[in-house]
RODREN-684422 format. One record per residue (C-alpha): residue in one letter; x, y, z. Coordinates in steps of 0.2 Angstrom, whole numbers. Layout:
N
- r, xx, yy, zz
- A, X, Y, Z
...
% end
This chain:
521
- r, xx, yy, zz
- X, 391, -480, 891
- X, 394, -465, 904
- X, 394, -448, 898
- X, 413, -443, 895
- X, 414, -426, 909
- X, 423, -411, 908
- X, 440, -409, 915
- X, 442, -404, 933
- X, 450, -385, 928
- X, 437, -382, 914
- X, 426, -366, 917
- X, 411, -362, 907
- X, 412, -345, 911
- X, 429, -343, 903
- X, 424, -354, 890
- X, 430, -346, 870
- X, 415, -351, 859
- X, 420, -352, 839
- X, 407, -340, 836
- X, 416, -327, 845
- X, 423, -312, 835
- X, 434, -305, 851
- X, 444, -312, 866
- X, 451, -306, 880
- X, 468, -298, 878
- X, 472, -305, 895
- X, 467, -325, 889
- X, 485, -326, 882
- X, 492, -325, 901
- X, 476, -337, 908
- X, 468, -323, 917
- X, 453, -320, 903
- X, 441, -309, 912
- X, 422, -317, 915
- X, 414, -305, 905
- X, 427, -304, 889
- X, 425, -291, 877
- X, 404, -285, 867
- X, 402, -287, 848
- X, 411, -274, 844
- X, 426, -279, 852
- X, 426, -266, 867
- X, 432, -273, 883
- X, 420, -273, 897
- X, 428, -277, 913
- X, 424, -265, 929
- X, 430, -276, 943
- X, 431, -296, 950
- X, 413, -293, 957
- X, 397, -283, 959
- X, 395, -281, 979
- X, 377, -283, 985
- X, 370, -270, 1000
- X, 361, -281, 1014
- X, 351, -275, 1027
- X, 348, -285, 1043
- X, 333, -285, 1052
- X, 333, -269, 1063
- X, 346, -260, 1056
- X, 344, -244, 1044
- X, 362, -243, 1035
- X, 365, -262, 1031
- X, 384, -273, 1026
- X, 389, -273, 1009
- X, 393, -287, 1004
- X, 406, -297, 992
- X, 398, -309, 977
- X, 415, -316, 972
- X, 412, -334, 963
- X, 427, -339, 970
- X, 424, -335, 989
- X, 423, -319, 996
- X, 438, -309, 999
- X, 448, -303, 1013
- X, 448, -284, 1013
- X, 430, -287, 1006
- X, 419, -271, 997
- X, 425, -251, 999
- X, 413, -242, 1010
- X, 404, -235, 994
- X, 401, -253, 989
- X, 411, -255, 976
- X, 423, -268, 974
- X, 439, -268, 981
- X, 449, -277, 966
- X, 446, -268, 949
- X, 449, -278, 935
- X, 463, -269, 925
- X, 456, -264, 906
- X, 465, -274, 892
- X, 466, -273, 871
- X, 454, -286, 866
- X, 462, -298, 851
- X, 449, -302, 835
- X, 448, -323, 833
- X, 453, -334, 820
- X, 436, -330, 812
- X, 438, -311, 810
- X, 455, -313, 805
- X, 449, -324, 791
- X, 435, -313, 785
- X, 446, -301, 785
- X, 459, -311, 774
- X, 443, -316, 761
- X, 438, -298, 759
- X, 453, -291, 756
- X, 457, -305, 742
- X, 438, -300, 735
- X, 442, -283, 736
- X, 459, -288, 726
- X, 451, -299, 714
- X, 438, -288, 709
- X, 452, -274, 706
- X, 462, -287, 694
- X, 444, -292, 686
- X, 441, -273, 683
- X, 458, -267, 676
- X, 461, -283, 664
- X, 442, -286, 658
- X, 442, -265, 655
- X, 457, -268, 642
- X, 451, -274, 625
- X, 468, -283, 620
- X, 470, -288, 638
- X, 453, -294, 639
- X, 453, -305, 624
- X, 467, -315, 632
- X, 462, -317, 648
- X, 443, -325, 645
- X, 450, -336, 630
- X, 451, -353, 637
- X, 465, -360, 625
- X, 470, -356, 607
- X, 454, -357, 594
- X, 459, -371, 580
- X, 463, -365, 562
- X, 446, -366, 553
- X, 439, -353, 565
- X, 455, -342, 560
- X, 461, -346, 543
- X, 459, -334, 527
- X, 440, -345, 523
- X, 435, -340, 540
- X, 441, -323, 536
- X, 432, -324, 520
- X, 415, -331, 528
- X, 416, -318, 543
- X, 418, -302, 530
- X, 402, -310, 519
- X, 390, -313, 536
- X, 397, -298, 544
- X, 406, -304, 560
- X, 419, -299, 569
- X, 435, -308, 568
- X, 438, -313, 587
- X, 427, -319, 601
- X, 412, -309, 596
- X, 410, -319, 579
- X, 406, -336, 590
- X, 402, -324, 609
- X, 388, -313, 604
- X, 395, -303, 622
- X, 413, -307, 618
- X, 417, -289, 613
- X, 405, -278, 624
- X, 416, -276, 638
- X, 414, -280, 656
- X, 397, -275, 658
- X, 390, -283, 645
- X, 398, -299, 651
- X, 390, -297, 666
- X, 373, -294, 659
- X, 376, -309, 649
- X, 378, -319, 662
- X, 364, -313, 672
- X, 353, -317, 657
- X, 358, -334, 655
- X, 347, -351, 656
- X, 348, -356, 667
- X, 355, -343, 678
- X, 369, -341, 687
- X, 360, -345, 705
- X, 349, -357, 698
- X, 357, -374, 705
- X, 345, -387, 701
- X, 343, -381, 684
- X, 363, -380, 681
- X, 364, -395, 689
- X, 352, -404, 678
- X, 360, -398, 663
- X, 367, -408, 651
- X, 383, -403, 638
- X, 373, -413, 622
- X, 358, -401, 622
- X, 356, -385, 611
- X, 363, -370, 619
- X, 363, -350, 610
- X, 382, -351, 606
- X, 374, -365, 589
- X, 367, -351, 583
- X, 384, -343, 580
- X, 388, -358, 575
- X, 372, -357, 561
- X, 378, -343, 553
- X, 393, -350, 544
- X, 387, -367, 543
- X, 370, -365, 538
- X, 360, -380, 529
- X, 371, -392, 540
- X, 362, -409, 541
- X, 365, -418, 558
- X, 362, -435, 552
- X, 346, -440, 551
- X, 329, -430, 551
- X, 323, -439, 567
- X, 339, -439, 578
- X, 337, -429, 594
- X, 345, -411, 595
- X, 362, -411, 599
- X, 374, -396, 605
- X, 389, -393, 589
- X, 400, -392, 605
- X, 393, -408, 609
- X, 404, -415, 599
- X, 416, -403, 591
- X, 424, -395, 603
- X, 431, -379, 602
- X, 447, -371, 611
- X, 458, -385, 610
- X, 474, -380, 597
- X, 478, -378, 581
- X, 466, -393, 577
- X, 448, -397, 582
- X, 446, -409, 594
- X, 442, -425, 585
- X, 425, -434, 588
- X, 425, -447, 600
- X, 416, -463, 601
- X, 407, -457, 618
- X, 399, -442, 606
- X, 393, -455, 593
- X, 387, -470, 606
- X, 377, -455, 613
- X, 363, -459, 600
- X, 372, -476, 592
- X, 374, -486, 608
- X, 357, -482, 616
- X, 342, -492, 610
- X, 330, -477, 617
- X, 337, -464, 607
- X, 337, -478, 590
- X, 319, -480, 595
- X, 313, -467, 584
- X, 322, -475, 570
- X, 323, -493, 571
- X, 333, -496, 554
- X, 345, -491, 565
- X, 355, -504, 573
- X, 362, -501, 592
- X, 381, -502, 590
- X, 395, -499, 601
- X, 411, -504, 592
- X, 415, -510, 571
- X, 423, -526, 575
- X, 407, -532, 587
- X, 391, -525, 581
- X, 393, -513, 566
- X, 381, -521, 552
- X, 386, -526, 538
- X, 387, -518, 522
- X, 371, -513, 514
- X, 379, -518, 497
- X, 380, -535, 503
- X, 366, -536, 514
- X, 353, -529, 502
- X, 363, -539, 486
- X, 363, -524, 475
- X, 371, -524, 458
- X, 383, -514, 450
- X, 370, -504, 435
- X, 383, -500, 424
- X, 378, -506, 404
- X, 397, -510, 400
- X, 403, -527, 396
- X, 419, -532, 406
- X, 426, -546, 413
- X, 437, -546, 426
- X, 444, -562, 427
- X, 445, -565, 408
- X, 459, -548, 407
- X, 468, -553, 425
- X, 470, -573, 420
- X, 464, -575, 403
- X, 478, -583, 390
- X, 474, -572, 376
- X, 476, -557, 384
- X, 492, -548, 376
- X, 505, -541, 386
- X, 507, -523, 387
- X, 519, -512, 377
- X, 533, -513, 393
- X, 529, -533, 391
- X, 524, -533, 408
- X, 506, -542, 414
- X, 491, -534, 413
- X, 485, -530, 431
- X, 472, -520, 441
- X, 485, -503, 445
- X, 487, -502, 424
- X, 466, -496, 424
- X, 465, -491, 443
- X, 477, -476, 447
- X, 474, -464, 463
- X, 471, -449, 461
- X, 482, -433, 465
- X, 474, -435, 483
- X, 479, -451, 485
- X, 459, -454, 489
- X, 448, -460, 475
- X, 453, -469, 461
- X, 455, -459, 444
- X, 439, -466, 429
- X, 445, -476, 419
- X, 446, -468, 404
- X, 446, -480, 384
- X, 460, -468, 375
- X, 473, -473, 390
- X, 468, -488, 398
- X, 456, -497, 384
- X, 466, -492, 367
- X, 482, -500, 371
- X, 473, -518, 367
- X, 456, -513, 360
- X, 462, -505, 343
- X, 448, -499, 334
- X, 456, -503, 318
- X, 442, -511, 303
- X, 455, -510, 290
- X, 469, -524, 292
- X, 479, -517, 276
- X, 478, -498, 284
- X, 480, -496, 303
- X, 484, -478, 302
- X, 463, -477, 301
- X, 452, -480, 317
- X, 438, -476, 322
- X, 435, -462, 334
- X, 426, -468, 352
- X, 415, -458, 362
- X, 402, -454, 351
- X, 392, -465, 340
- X, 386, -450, 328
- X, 405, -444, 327
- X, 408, -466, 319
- X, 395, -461, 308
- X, 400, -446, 300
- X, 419, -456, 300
- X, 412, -470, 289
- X, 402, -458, 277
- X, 418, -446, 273
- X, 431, -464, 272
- X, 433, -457, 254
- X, 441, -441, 260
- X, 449, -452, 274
- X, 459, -464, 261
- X, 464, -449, 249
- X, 471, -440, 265
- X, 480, -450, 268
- X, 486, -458, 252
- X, 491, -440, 250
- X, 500, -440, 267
- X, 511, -456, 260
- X, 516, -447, 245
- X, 506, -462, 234
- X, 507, -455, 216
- X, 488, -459, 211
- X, 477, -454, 228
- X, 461, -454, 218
- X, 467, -473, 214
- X, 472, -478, 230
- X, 456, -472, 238
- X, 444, -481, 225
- X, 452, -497, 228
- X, 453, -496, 246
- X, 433, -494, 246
- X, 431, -506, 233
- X, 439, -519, 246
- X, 429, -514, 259
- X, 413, -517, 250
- X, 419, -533, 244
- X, 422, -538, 261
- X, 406, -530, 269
- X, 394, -526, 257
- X, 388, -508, 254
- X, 391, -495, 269
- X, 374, -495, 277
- X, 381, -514, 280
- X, 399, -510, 285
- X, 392, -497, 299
- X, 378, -510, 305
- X, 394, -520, 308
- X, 402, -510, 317
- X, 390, -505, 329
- X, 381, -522, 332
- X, 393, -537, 329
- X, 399, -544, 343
- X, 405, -560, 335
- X, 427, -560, 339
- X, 429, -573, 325
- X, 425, -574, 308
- X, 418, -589, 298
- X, 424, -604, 295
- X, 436, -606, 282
- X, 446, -621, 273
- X, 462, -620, 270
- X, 470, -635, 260
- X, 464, -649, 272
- X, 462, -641, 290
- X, 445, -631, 294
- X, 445, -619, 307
- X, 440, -603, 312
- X, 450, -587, 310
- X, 451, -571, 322
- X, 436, -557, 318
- X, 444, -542, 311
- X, 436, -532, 323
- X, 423, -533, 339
- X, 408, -521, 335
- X, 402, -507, 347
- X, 388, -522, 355
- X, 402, -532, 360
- X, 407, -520, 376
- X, 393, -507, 377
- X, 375, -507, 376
- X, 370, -501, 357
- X, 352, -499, 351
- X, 344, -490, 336
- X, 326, -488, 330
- X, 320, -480, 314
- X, 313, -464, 320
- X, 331, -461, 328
- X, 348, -464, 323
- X, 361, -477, 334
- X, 361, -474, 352
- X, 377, -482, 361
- X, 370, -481, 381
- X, 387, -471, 390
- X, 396, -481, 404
- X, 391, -479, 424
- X, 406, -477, 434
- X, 401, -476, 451
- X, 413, -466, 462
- X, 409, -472, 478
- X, 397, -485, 482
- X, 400, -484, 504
- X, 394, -466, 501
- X, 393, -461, 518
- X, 410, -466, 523
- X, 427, -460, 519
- X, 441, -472, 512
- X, 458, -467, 505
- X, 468, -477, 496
- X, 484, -469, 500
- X, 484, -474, 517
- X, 480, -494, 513
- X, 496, -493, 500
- X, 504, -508, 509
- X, 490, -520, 506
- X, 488, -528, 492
- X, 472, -525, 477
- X, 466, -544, 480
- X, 465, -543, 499
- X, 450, -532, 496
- X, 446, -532, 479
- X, 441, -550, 474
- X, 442, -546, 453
- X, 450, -563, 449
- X, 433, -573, 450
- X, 421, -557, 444
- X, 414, -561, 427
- X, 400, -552, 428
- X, 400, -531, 427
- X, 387, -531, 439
- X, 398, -538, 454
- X, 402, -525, 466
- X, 418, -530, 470
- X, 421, -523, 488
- X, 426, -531, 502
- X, 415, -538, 518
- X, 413, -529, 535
- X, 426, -543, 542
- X, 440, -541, 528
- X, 439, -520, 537
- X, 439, -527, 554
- X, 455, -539, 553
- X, 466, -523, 552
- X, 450, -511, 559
- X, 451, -517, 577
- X, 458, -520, 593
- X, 465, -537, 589
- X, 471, -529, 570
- X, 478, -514, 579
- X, 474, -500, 566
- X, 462, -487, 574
- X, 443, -494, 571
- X, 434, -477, 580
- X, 416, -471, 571
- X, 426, -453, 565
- X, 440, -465, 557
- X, 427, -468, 542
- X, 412, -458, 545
- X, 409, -441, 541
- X, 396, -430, 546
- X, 383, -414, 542
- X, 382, -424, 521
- X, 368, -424, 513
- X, 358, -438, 515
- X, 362, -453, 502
- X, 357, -469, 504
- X, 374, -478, 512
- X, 380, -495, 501
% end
């Protein structure tokens, strides 16, 4: 393929190269001068030609002659040897590319004065450098309180250690800074998750914070609570928690750690499943006996007993409040051992508070024969005790009964021809809680474990699950035993807790971060 060739009028001489600061003022009319104008934009033309004295052989004053490119001209050089046609002088023009620097300088020069005059303002400062509005736990009345006890300033400064010294000590800040403002490889190279100086700001509030596990790699706070984004921080994403959870080389420290990249997929299960562990509380309860059992009375409203009637939220709408004997337990579980006077129970709670109540049941029956207006208290109370020795035996016995029987009939008794059992008149202690005694001590009635949250490192709240129903999640109608955990599985979550349930299933949705480390259930 031929080389393509200039065009016929196309002079090199005349030729404007981009590089060029000036051109001839005379180029706008196509009569540009040869020479066109020096560096410095003076124009140099003299005339079309720089005549040339020759001298012939044999002669002593010689012909000047003309060096016109173009041909020599008619009239030819003037007798001095200058040439006959002067070029006229002319304005040389400035290029495209003077013009421009000129343009970028002047907006420099104008930036700079801006940068000057609204960084040298505190209040206008303040405004200008902050990126967007700082969300409301770095500006609320705790922060206040936090930032008056470590001694920071309420502003920029308290997170910026240069972000009150004015404009020269943002500049030395940034001249200082790793990597530096001219280092491009090492800026290029950097990477948002790693530590920068701005966490130990960040320290000085939130000091003791754990971020997850001992072992995990060092991670920005920025990383993944970013800052500057409105009235509420920016919540944590998936992408901040697959950094390390969905990267098999970072789990590679610790390998109890699964790889995961979504709950419904690969999220383990449960470690209360998975690991079959049992719920330690010593308290004796059946669930399915009180949700289906026939001999379970209705409650004082007649309605049926159900889980809401011990199970209520609490004020947060979060946890569930403990169950608690005097307003869940007492309603069916009278502690009544006297048939012929109910107005006397035992108290619950302390097993050396039943003993001193059994020992003062003389006082008990005269207080209250005296309460009733019974002519004879003294009476009264003597034959009440003498009933219940009858019945028990002396009162070393009758307490014994108390705390140990768990028997809910009585003997067998005959009544004209038909033999059967009759109702005990009361459970003892042993029939719902764990009761032991020794002779060096007195009885010991072992309290009740009521474990608050057994999925300790993520967050569940009740109030938000309100449209589903107990036994969705809660499988109590076939739990006999105390020690069943009754919780649901991973995948009873994940039919709500996923792309194909539609409610949000992100890692932030349930987990929280910077707790102490428990041990997860």
């Amino acid at each position: 393929m031929s080389e393509q060739l200039p065009a016929p009028d196309f002079d090199a001489q005349n030729y404007a190269r981009p590089n060029q600061n000036w051109i001839c003022g005379h180029a706008c009319e196509g009569k540009a001068c040869r020479l066109g104008p020096d560096a410095k934009g003076y124009c140099q033309a003299t005339a079309e030609c720089k005549p040339v004295l020759k001298i012939k052989p044999g002669e002593t004053k010689g012909r000047w002659i003309c060096t016109r490119t173009c041909g020599e001209c008619e009239a030819g050089p003037l007798p001095d040897g200058s040439c006959c046609n002067p070029i006229p002088k002319c304005s040389p023009v400035p290029t495209l590319r003077v013009w421009r620097g000129r343009v970028t300088l002047a907006v420099i020069a104008a930036s700079c004065a801006v940068l000057l005059i609204v960084l040298g303002n505190p209040t206008w400062r303040n405004h200008f450098i902050n990126p967007g509005t700082v969300s409301a736990p770095h500006t609320g009345a705790a922060f206040a309180v936090l930032a008056a006890t470590n001694h920071l300033n309420q502003n920029c400064g308290a997170c910026h250690n240069a972000g009150n010294s004015g404009p020269d000590g943002l500049v030395n800040a940034a001249l200082r800074a790793q990597p530096g403002i001219l280092d491009l490889k090492q800026l290029a190279l950097a990477k948002a998750e790693e530590p920068t100086a701005i966490d130990e700001s960040c320290l000085k509030c939130h000091a003791g914070r754990n971020v997850h596990q001992p072992d995990a790699p060092p991670i920005s706070c920025s990383f993944c609570h970013a800052e500057h984004q409105g009235i509420k921080m920016a919540a944590t994403t998936d992408a901040n928690c697959g950094f390390c959870h969905a990267d098999a080389a970072k789990l590679a420290v610790s390998p109890k750690t699964p790889v995961m990249h979504h709950f419904a997929t690969d999220h383990p299960q449960f470690r209360f499943l998975t690991e079959k562990l049992r719920d330690p509380d010593t308290l004796k309860f059946n669930h399915a006996l009180h949700l289906t059992g026939p001999t379970i009375p209705k409650l004082p409203g007649g309605e049926k007993l159900d889980c809401a009637f011990c199970h209520q939220p609490d004020a947060a709408g979060a946890l569930m409040k403990p169950v608690a004997f005097e307003k869940n337990c007492r309603v069916c579980h009278s502690l009544q051992f006297d048939p012929e006077t109910p107005q006397l129970q035992l108290p619950h709670g302390s097993a050396e508070f039943v003993s001193a109540y059994l020992r003062s049941l003389p006082k008990q029956y005269l207080d209250l024969a005296m309460k009733a207006g019974v002519t004879d208290a003294n009476d009264f109370a003597a034959k009440k005790l003498a009933g219940l020795r009858t019945q028990f035996g002396s009162g070393e016995d009758l307490e014994k009964r108390i705390f140990f029987s768990t028997a809910t009939t009585a003997p067998e008794i005959t009544v004209g021809s038909v033999n059967g059992a009759t109702r005990a008149i009361f459970p003892g202690c042993a029939y719902c809680h764990e009761v032991e005694s020794s002779i060096a001590s007195s009885t010991e009635i072992t309290k009740p474990i009521q474990t608050e949250r057994w999925l300790a490192q993520a967050k569940f709240i009740h109030a938000k699950h309100a449209g589903v129903s107990c036994e969705k999640c809660h499988d109590a109608v076939h739990s006999k035993d105390t020690a069943n955990i009754l919780l649901p599985a991973k995948e009873t979550c994940a039919e709500c807790h996923s792309p194909r349930g539609g409610v949000a299933d992100t890692c932030a949705e349930c987990h929280t971060y910077h707790q102490p480390q428990i041990a997860a259930r």
